[in-house]
MIFI-599283 format. One line per 4 residues: number of its first residue (from 0); for each residue x, y, z of N, C-alpha, C. Coordinates in steps of 0.1 Angstrom, whole numbers, plus 5000, padded with zeros to 4 digits. Layout:
<nodes>
NUM	X:Y:Z:X:Y:Z:X:Y:Z | ...
</nodes>
This chain:
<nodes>
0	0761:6697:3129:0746:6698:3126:0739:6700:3139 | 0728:6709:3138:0721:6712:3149:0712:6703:3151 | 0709:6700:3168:0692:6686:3166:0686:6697:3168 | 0675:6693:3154:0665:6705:3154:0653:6701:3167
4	0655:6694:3173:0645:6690:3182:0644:6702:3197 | 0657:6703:3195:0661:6715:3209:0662:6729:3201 | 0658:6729:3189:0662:6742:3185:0645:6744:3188 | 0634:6734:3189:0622:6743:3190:0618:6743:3202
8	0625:6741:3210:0619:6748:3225:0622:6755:3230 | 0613:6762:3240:0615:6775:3247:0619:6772:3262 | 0634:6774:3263:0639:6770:3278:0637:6779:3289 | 0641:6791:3284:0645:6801:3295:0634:6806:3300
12	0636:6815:3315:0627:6817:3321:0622:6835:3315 | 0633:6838:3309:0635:6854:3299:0624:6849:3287 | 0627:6839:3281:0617:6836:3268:0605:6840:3277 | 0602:6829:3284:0586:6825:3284:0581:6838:3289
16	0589:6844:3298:0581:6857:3305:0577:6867:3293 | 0583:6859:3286:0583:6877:3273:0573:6872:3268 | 0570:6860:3262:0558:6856:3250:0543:6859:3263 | 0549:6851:3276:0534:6852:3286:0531:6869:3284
20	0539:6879:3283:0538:6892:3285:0531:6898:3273 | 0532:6891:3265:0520:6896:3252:0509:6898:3258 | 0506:6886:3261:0490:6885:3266:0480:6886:3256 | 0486:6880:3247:0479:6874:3236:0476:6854:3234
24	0466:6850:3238:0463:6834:3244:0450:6832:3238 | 0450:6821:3234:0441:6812:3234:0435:6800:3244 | 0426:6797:3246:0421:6786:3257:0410:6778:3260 | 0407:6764:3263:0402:6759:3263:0400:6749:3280
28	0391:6744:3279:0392:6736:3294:0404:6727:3295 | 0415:6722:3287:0426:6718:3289:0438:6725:3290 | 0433:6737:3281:0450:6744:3280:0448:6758:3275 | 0458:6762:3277:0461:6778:3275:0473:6777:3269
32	0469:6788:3259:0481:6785:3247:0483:6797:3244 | 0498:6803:3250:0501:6821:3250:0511:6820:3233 | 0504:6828:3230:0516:6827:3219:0520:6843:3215 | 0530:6840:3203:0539:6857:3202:0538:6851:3186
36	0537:6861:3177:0538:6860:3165:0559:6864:3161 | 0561:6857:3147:0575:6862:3150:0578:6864:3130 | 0589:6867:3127:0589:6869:3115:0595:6858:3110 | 0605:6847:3113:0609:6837:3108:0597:6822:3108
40	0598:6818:3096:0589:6805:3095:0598:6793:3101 | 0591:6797:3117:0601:6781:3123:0589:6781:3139 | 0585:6769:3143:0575:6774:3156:0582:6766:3165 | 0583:6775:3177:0586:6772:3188:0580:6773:3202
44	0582:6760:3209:0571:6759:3220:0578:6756:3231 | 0574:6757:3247:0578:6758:3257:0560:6750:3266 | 0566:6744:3278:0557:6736:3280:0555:6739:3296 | 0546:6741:3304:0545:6746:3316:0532:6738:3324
48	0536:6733:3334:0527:6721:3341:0527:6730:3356 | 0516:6734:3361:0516:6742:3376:0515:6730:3383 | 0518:6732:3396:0519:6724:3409:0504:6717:3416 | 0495:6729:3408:0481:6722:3409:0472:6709:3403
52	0482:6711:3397:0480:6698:3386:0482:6682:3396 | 0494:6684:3401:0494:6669:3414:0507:6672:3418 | 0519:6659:3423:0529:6653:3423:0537:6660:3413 | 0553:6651:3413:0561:6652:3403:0558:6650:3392
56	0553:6631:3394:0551:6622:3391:0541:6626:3377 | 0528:6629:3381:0517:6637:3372:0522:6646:3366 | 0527:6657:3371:0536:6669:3362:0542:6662:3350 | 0546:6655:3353:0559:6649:3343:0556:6645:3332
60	0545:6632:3342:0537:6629:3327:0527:6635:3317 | 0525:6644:3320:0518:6656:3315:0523:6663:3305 | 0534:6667:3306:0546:6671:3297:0553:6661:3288 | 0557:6649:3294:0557:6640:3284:0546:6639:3271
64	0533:6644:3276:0524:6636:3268:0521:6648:3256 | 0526:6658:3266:0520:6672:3256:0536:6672:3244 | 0544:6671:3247:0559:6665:3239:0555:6658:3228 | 0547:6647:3231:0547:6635:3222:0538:6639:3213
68	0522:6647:3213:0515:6656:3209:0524:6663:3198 | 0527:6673:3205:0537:6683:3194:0546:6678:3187 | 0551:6660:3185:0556:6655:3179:0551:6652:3166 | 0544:6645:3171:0537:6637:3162:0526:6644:3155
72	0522:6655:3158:0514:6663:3148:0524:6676:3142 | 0533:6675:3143:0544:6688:3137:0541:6689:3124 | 0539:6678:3118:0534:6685:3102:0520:6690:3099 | 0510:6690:3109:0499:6697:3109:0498:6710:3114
76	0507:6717:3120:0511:6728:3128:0524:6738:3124 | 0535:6733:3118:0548:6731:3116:0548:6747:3111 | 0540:6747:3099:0538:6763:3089:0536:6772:3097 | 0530:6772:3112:0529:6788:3123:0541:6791:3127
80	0544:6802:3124:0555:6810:3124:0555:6817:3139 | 0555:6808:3152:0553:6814:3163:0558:6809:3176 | 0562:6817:3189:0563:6812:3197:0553:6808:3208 | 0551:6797:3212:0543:6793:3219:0544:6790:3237
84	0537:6790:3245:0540:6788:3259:0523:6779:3260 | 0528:6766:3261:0512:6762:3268:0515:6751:3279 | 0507:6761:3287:0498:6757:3303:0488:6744:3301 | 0492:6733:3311:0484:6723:3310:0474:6728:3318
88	0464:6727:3321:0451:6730:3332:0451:6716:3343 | 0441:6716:3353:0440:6709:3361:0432:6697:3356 | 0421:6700:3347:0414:6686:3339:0427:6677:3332 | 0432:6680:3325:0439:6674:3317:0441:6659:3321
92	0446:6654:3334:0445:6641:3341:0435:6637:3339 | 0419:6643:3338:0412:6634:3339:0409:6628:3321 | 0413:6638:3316:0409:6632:3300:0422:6622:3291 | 0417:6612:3287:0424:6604:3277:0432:6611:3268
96	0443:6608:3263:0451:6611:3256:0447:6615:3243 | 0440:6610:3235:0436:6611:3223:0428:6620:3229 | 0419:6625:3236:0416:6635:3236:0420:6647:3242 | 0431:6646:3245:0438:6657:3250:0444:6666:3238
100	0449:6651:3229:0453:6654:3216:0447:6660:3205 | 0431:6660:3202:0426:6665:3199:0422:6678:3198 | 0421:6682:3214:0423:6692:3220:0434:6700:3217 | 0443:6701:3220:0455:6707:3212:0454:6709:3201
104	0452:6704:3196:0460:6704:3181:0447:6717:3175 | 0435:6713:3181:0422:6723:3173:0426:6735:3180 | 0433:6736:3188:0431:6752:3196:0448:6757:3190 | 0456:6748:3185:0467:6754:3179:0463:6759:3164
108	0451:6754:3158:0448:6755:3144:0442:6764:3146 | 0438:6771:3156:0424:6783:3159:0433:6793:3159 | 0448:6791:3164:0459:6804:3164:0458:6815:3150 | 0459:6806:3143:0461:6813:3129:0458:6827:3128
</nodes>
């Protein structure tokens, strides 16, 4: 049995360059959200934290947070049939979680 948990992310550095190369994105003061439309009903995401953001330390938790995000709202999103690449921005630190989460989730609903 496959863990579907690694079947939806986007690892490689061949994925992401191809969906970034659409140059088709969406974006807000938190995030940039490159996405690639695809023909299978299954969405897949890849998570990208730049060095301007801070530390390791902040990187990390950044992506933890954006993980837990895409977790926990997967049945509000789940139906986009797409690949996704999203860029945290440099605000992100300064805003609360719940509204980070908010954030997301409205700008992945605006994909459609």
């Amino acid at each position: 049995m496959i863990n579907q948990k690694h079947t939806r992310i986007v690892k490689s550095n061949h994925e992401f360059q191809k969906i970034i190369g659409n140059k088709r994105f969406v974006k807000n003061n938190l995030f940039v959200v490159y996405f690639n439309k695809k023909e299978d009903k299954f969405l897949r995401y890849g998570i990208s934290v730049g060095k301007k953001l801070g530390n390791a330390v902040l990187r990390n938790k950044a992506k933890r947070q954006v993980r837990m995000i895409m977790k926990t709202n997967l049945s509000k999103i789940s139906n986009l049939n797409l690949d996704l690449i999203i860029m945290v921005r440099k605000d992100f630190i300064d805003h609360p979680y719940q509204k980070s989460c908010e954030s997301l989730i409205k700008i992945l609903q605006g994909i459609r």
